[in-house]
C-alpha positions in Angstrom: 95.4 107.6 94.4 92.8 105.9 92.9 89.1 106.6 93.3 87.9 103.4 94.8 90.7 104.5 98.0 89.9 107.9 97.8 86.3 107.7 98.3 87.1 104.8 100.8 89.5 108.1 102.7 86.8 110.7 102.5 84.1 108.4 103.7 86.5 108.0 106.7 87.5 111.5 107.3 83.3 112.7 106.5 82.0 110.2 109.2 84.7 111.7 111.8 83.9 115.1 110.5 80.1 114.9 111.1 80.6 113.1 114.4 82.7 115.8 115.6 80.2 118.6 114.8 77.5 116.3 116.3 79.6 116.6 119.8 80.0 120.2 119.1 83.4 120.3 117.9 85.2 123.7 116.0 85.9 123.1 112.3 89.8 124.5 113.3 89.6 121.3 115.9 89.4 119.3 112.6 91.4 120.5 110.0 93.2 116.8 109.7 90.0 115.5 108.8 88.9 118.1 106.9 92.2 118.1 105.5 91.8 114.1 104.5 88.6 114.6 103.4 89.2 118.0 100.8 92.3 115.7 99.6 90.3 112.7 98.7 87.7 114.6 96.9 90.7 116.2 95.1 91.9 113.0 94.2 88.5 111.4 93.4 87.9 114.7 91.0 91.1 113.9 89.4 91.0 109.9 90.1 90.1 109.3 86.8 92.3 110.4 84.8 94.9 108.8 87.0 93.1 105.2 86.9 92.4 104.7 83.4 96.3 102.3 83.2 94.6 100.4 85.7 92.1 98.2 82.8 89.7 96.2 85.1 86.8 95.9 83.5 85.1 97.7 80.2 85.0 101.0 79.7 81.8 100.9 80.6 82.3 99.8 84.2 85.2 101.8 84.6 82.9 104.8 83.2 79.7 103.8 85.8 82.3 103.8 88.4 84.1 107.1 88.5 80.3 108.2 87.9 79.3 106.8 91.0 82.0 107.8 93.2 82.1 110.9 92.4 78.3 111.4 92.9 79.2 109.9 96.3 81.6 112.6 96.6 79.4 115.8 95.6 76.6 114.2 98.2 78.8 114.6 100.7 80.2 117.5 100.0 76.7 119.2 99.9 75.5 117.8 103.1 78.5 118.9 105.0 77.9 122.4 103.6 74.3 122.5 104.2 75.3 120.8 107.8 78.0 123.8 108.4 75.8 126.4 107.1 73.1 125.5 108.9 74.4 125.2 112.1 77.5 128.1 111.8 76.1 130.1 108.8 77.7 130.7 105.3 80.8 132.1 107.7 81.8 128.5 108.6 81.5 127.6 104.9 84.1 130.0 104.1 86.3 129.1 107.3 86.5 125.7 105.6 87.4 127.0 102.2 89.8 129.0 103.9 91.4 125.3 105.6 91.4 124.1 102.4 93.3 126.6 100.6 96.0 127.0 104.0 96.0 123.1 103.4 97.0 123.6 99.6 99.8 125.5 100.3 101.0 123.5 103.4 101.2 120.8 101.0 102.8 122.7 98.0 105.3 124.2 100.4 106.1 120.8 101.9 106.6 119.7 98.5 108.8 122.7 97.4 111.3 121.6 100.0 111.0 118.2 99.6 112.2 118.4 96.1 114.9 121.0 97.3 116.1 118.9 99.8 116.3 115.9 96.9 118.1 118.3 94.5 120.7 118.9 97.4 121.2 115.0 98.0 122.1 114.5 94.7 124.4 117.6 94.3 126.2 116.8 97.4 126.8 113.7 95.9 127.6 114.7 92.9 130.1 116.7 94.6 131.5 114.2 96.5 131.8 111.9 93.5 133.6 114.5 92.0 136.1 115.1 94.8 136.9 111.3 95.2 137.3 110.4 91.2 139.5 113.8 91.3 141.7 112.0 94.6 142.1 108.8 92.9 143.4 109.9 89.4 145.7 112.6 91.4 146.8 109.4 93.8 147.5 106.9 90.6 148.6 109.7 88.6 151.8 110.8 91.4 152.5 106.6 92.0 152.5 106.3 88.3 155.8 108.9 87.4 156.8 108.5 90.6 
């Protein structure tokens, strides 16, 4: 993802994220925004690297940028942990870093079976490419002495 769409997604997810606490929402009632939003960041933080095929621009606008979104990114990541802490205490900072990390490994363990599932696919048919090139030769091979 790049970073101009990922700071596009956590601006989203922030905005629902601060309205919630502002109608007195629990984090646990947003873990998909908080979710969206700790992924964007992730993605800004990393955005970089990923967008630098994408050439639009110099180097320097590409550099001023990444600079600015991911200033954008650390501003809202401190006011949403002065805004938790102030109104739950350092506890529902750590609740959130505790989201984040069950998020992480959602996502890796999603992705762990995803790519299982894919390897399957392709040695099931594998398998049954296998069987059906084995029947063919075996059918020629009888009609051709026989």
């Amino acid at each position: 993802m790049d970073p101009v769409t990922a700071i596009g997604i956590a601006t989203t997810a922030y905005t629902a994220i601060k309205k919630g606490f502002a109608a007195g929402r629990e984090v646990e009632q947003m873990a998909g925004d908080l979710g969206r939003w700790m992924n964007a960041l992730g993605a800004i933080k990393e955005g970089h690297k990923k967008a630098k095929g994408r050439r639009i621009g110099t180097v320097e606008e590409e550099a001023l940028e990444t600079f600015a979104i991911q200033k954008k990114a650390e501003q809202m990541e401190n006011e949403l942990r002065n805004f938790i802490i102030g109104n739950y205490g350092m506890n529902g900072w750590q609740e959130i870093l505790r989201i984040q990390a069950r998020l992480r490994k959602e996502r890796q363990i999603e992705e762990q079976r995803k790519q299982e599932q894919i390897e399957e696919m392709i040695m099931l048919g594998l398998g049954i490419a296998i069987v059906l090139t084995v029947t063919v030769f075996l059918v020629w091979f009888w009609t051709a002495i026989g």
